[in-house]
BADOSE-730039 format. One record per residue (C-alpha): residue number from 0; x, y, z; residue in one letter. Coordinates in nm, 2 decimals. Example, Ala and Ser with C-alpha at 12.3 -4.5 7.8 and 13.67 -1.06 7.14 Angstrom:
2
{pos->0 X->1.23 Y->-0.45 Z->0.78 code->a}
{pos->1 X->1.37 Y->-0.11 Z->0.71 code->s}
# end
This chain:
183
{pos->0 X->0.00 Y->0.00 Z->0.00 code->x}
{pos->1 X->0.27 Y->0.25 Z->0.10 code->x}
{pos->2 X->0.45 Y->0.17 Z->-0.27 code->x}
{pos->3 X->0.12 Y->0.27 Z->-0.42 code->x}
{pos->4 X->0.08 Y->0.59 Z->-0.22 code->x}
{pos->5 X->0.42 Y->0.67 Z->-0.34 code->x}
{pos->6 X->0.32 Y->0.59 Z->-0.72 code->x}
{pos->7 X->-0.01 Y->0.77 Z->-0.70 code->x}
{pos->8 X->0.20 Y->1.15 Z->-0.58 code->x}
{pos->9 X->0.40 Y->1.10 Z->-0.92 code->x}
{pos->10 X->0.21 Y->1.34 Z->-1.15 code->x}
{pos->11 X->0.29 Y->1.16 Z->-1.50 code->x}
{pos->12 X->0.12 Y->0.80 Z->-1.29 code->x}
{pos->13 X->-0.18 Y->0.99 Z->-1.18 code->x}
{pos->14 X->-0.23 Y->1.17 Z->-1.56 code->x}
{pos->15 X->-0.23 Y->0.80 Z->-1.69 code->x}
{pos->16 X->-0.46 Y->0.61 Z->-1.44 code->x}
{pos->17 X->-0.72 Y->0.93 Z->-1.54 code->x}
{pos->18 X->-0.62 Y->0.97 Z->-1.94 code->x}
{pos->19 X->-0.49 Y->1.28 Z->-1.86 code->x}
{pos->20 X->-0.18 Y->1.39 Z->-2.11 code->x}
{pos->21 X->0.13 Y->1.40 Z->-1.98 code->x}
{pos->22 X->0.28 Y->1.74 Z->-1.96 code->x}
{pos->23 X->0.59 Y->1.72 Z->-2.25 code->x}
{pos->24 X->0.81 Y->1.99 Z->-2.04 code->x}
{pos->25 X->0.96 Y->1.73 Z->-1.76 code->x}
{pos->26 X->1.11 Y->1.54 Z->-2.04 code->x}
{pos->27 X->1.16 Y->1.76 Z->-2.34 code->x}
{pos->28 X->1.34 Y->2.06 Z->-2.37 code->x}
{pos->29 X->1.14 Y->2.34 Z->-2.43 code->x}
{pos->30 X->1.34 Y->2.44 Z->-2.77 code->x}
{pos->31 X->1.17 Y->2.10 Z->-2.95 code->x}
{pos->32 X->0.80 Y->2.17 Z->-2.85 code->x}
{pos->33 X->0.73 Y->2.38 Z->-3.12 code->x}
{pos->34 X->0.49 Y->2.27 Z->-3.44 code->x}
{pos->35 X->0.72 Y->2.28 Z->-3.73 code->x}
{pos->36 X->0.62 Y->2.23 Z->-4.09 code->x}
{pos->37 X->0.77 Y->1.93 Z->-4.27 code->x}
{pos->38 X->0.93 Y->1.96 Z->-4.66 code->x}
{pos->39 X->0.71 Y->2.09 Z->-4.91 code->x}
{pos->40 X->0.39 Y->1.96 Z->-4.71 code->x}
{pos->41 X->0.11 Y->2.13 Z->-4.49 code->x}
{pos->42 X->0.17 Y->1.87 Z->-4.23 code->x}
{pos->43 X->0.33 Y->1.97 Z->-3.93 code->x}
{pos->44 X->0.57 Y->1.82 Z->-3.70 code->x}
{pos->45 X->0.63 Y->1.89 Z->-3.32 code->x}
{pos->46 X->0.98 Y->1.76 Z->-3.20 code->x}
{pos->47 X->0.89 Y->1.68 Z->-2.87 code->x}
{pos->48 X->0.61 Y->1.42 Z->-3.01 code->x}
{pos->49 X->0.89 Y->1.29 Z->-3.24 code->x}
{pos->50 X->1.21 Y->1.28 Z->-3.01 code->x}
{pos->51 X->1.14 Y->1.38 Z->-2.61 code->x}
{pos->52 X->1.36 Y->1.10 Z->-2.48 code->x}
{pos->53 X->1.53 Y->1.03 Z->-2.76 code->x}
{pos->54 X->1.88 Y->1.11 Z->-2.87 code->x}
{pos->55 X->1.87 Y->1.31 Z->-3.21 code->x}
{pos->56 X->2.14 Y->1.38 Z->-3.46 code->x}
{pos->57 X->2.00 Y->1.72 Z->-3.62 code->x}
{pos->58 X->2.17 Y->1.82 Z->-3.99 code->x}
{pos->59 X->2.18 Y->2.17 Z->-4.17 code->x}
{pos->60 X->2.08 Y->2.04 Z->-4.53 code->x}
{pos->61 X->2.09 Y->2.18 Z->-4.92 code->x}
{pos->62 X->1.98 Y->2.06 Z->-5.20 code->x}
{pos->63 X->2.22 Y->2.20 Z->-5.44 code->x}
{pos->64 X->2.54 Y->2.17 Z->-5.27 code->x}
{pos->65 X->2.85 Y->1.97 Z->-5.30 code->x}
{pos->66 X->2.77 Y->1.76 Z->-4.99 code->x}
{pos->67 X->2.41 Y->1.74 Z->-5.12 code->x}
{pos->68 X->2.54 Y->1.36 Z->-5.17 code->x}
{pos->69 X->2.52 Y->1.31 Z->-4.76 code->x}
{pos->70 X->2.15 Y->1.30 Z->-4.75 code->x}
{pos->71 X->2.24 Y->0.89 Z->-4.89 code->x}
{pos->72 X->2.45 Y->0.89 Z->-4.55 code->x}
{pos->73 X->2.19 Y->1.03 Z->-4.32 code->x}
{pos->74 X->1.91 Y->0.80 Z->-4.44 code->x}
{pos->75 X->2.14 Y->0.51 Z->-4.38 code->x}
{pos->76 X->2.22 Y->0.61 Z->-4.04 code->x}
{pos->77 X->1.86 Y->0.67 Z->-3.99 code->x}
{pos->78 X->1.77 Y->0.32 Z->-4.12 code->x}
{pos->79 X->2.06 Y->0.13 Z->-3.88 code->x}
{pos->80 X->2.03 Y->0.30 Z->-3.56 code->x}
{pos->81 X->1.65 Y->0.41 Z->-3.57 code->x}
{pos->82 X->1.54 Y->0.09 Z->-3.36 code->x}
{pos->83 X->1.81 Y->0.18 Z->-3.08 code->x}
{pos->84 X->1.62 Y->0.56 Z->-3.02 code->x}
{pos->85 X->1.85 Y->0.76 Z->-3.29 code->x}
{pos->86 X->1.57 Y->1.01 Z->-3.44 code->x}
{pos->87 X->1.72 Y->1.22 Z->-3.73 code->x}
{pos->88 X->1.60 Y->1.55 Z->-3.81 code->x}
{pos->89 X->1.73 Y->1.76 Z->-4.20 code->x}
{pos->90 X->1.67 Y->2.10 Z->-4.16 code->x}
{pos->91 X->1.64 Y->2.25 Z->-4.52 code->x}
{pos->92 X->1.80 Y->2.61 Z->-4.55 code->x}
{pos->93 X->1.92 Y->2.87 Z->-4.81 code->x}
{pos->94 X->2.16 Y->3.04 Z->-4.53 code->x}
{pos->95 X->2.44 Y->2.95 Z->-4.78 code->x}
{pos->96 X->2.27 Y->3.01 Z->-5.12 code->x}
{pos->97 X->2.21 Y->2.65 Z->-5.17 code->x}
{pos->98 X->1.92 Y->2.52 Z->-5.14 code->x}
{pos->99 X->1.67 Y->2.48 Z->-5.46 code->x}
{pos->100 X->1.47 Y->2.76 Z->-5.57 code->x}
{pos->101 X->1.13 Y->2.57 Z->-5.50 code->x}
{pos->102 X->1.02 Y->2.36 Z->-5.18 code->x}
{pos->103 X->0.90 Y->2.11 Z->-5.49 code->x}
{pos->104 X->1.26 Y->2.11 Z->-5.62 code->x}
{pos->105 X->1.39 Y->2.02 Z->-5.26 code->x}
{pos->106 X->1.15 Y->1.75 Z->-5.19 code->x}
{pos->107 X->1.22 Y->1.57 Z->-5.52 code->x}
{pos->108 X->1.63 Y->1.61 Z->-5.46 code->x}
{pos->109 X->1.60 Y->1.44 Z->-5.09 code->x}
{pos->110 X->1.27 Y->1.23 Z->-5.13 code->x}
{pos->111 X->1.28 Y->1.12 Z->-5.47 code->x}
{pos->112 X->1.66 Y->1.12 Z->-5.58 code->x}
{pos->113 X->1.78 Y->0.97 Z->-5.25 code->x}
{pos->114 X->1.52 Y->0.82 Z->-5.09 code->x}
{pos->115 X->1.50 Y->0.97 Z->-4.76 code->x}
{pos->116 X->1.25 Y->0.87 Z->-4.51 code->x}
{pos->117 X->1.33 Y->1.06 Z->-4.20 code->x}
{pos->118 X->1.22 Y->1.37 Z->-4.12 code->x}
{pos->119 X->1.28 Y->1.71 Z->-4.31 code->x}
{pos->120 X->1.17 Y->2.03 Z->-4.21 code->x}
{pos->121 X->1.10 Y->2.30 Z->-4.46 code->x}
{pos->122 X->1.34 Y->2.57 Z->-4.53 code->x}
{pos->123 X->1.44 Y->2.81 Z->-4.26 code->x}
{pos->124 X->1.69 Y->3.01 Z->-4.13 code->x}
{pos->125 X->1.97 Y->2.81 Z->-3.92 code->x}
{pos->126 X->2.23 Y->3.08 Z->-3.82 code->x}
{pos->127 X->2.18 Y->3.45 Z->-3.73 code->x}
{pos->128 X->1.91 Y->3.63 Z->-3.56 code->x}
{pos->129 X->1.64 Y->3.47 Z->-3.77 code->x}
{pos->130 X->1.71 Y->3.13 Z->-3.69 code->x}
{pos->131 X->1.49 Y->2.88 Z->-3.62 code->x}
{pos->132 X->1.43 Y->2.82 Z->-3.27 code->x}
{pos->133 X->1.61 Y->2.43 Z->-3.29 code->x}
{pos->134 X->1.92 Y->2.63 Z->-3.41 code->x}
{pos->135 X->1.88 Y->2.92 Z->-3.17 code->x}
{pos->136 X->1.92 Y->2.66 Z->-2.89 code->x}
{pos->137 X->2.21 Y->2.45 Z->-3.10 code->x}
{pos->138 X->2.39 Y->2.77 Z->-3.16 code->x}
{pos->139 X->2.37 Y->2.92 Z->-2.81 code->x}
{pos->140 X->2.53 Y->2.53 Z->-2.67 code->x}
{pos->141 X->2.76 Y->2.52 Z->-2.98 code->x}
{pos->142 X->2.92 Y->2.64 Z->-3.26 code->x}
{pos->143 X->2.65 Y->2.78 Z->-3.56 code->x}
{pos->144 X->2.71 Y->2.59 Z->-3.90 code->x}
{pos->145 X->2.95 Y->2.72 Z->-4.08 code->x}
{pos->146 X->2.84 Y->2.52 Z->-4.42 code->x}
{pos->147 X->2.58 Y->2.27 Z->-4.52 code->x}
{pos->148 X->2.57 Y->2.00 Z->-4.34 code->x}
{pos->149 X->2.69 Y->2.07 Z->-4.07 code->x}
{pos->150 X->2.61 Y->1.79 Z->-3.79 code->x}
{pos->151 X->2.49 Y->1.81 Z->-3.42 code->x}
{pos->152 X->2.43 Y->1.53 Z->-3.21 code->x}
{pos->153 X->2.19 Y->1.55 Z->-2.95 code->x}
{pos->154 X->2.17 Y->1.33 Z->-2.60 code->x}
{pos->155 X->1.85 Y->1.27 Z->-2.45 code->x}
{pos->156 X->1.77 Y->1.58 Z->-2.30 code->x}
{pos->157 X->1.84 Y->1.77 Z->-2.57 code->x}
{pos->158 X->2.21 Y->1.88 Z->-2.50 code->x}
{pos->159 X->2.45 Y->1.88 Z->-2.75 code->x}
{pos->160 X->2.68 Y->1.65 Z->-2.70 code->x}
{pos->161 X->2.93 Y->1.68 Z->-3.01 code->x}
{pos->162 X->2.91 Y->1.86 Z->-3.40 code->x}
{pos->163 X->3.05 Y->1.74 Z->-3.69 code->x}
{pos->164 X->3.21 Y->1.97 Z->-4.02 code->x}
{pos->165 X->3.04 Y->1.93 Z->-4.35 code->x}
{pos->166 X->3.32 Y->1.72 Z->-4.46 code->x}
{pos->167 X->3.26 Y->1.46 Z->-4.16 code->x}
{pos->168 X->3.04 Y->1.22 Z->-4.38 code->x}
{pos->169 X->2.78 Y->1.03 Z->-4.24 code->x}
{pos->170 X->2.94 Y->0.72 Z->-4.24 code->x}
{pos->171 X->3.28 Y->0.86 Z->-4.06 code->x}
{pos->172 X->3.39 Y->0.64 Z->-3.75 code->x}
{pos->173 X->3.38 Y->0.97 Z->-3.53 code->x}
{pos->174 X->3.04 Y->1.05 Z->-3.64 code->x}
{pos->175 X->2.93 Y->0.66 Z->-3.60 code->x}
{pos->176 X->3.12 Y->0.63 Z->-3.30 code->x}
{pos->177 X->2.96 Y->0.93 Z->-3.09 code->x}
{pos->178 X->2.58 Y->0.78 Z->-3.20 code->x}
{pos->179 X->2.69 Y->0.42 Z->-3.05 code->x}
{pos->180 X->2.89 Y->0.57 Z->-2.74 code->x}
{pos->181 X->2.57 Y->0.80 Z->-2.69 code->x}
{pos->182 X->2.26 Y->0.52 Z->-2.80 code->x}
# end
C-alpha cells in the first residue's frame, strides 16, 4: 500500500490512471515543443512528439550543394540505428545560397533522388538572428554551422553533446562512434 501511495504523488502516474496527457516539459526541452512544418507539405511536426527521450542527430541540409550527396549517408544512419532511439531531423536552408529555388525542387532532390525517409523540415533560417528556434538553442550550446551539413548530435535531454564539419560524412567512424557511445 505505501508503494502505491508513493506511485499515486508522481504526476505523470496519476495523468495516466485518469487519461490525462502528460505534460511534454519534464522530459523535453522546451526548444523542440514547437509545431514545425515538414518539406514541401502542410503537415506539421512537433519535435517533442517525435524525439522527447530520444537522442537526435539534427543536420543543416541543401539541395544543391557539394555535400548534397550526404543525404544517402543520413538516411542510412537513420535506417541502422533508428530501432536503438536515434531520431534524425534535416533542416532545409538557403543560409548559404544552396538550397533549390522551389520547396517542390527540394522535396524531389532528398525524397525522390535519395530516398529519404526521415524527417525534413522546410526551409528556414539556421544561423543569425532569424534562426529557427532548434538552431537558436544548438547555436547558443555550440558552434552555428559554418556550411551545409553541418552535424549536431543531440543526447537525450536535448544537450548537445558533439558537432560534426560538413566534410565529416555520415558514415565517418567519429560520427558513428559518438551515435553508438551515446545510444
Amino acid at each position: 500500500m505505501k508503494h502505491l501511495k508513493s506511485l499515486l504523488m508522481m504526476p505523470a502516474v496519476v495523468a495516466s490512471l485518469v487519461g490525462a496527457p502528460v505534460a511534454q516539459a519534464e522530459s523535453c526541452p522546451a526548444f523542440l515543443d514547437h509545431e514545425m512544418r515538414k518539406l514541401h507539405s502542410s503537415d506539421t511536426v512537433n519535435l517533442c512528439d517525435l524525439a522527447a527521450g530520444k537522442p537526435m542527430l539534427v543536420v543543416n541540409t541543401a539541395s544543391r550543394c557539394g555535400f548534397t550527396g550526404q543525404f544517402e549517408g543520413l538516411e542510412a544512419l537513420h535506417k541502422r540505428y533508428q530501432d536503438d532511439g536515434l531520431v534524425v531531423v534535416g533542416f532545409a536552408s538557403d543560409d548559404f545560397r544552396q538550397e533549390a529555388d522551389s520547396e517542390e525542387e527540394a522535396a524531389n532532390v532528398c525524397f525522390v533522388n535519395f530516398g529519404v525517409t526521415f524527417t525534413m523540415i522546410a526551409p528556414g533560417a539556421v544561423t543569425g538572428a532569424d534562426a529557427n528556434p532548434v538552431f537558436s538553442a544548438i547555436n547558443a550550446q555550440s558552434q552555428p554551422p559554418r556550411w551545409n551539413f553541418t552535424k549536431y548530435l543531440l543526447d537525450r535531454e536535448g544537450k548537445v553533446v558533439a558537432s560534426f564539419p560538413s566534410q565529416v560524412r555520415p558514415q565517418d567512424t567519429r560520427l558513428t562512434s559518438a551515435i553508438e557511445e551515446l545510444l
